[in-house]
C-alpha positions in Angstrom: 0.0 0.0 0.0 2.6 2.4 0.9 4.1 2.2 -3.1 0.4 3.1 -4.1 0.8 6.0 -1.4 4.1 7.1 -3.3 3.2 7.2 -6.4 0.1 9.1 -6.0 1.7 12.2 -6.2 2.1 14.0 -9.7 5.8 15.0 -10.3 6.7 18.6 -8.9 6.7 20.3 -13.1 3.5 18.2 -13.4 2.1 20.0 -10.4 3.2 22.6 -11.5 1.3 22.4 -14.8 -1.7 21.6 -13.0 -1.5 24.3 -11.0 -1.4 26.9 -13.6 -4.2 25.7 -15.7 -6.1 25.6 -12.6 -5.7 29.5 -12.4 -5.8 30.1 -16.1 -9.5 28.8 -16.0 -10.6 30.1 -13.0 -9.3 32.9 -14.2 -11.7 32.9 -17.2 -14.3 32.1 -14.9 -13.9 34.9 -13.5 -13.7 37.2 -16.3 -17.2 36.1 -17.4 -19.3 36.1 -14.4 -20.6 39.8 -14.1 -21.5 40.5 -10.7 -24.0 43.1 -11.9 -25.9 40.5 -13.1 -26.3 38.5 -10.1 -24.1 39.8 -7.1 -23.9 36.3 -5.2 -23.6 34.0 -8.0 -20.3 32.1 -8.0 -19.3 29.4 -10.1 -18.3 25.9 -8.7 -15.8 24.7 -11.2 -15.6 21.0 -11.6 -12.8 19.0 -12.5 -13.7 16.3 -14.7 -11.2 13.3 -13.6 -12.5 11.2 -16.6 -9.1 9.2 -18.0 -7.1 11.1 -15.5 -4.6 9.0 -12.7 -4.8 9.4 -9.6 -1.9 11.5 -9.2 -3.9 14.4 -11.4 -6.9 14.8 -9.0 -4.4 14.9 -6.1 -2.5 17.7 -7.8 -5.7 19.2 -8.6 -6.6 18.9 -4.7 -3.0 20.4 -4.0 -4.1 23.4 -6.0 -7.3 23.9 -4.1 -9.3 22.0 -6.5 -12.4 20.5 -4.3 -15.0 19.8 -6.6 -14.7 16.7 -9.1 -16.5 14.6 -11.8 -16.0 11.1 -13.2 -18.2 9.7 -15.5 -17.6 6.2 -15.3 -18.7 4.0 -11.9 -15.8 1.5 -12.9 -13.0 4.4 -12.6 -14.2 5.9 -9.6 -14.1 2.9 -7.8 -10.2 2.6 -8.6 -9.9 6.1 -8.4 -11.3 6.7 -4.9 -9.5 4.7 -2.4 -6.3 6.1 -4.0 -7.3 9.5 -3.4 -9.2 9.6 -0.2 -6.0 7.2 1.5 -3.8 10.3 0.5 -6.2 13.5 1.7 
C-alpha cells in the first residue's frame, strides 16, 4: 500500500502544470461572471477526472481543486480509495 501511497503524487513540473491551468481557468471564470448580473452568483468549477490517474486529481486537490466529476462507476471505484487514502 505504501508504493500506491508514493506514487500518488504527480511529479513537482506536473504539479506545476496543474496548478497553472487551474488558475488560467478560474481565471476565465472569473472574467465572465458579471456581478452586476447576479451579485452572489459564484461558479463551482468542476474537475472532470475522466481518463485522468490518480496522481492528477491529487495535484488538482493540492491546488485547491475541491470539486470533481468522473463519468464512469468503474473508474471511480479505482480512483477513490487512492485519493481519499492520500487526503
Amino acid at each position: 500500500m505504501s508504493a500506491v501511497l508514493r506514487m500518488s503524487r504527480p511529479s513537482p513540473e506536473r504539479a506545476v502544470e496543474l496548478k497553472e491551468a487551474l488558475q488560467d481557468i478560474r481565471a476565465r471564470v472569473a472574467s465572465t461572471v458579471s456581478p452586476s448580473v447576479h451579485p452572489t452568483l459564484q461558479p463551482v468549477l468542476v474537475a472532470v477526472s475522466k481518463y485522468k490517474p490518480p496522481e492528477d486529481i491529487l495535484g488538482a486537490y493540492d491546488a485547491d481543486q475541491r470539486d470533481f466529476g468522473e463519468n464512469y462507476v468503474n473508474e471511480l471505484l479505482e480512483k477513490a480509495p487512492i485519493v481519499s487514502s492520500c487526503l
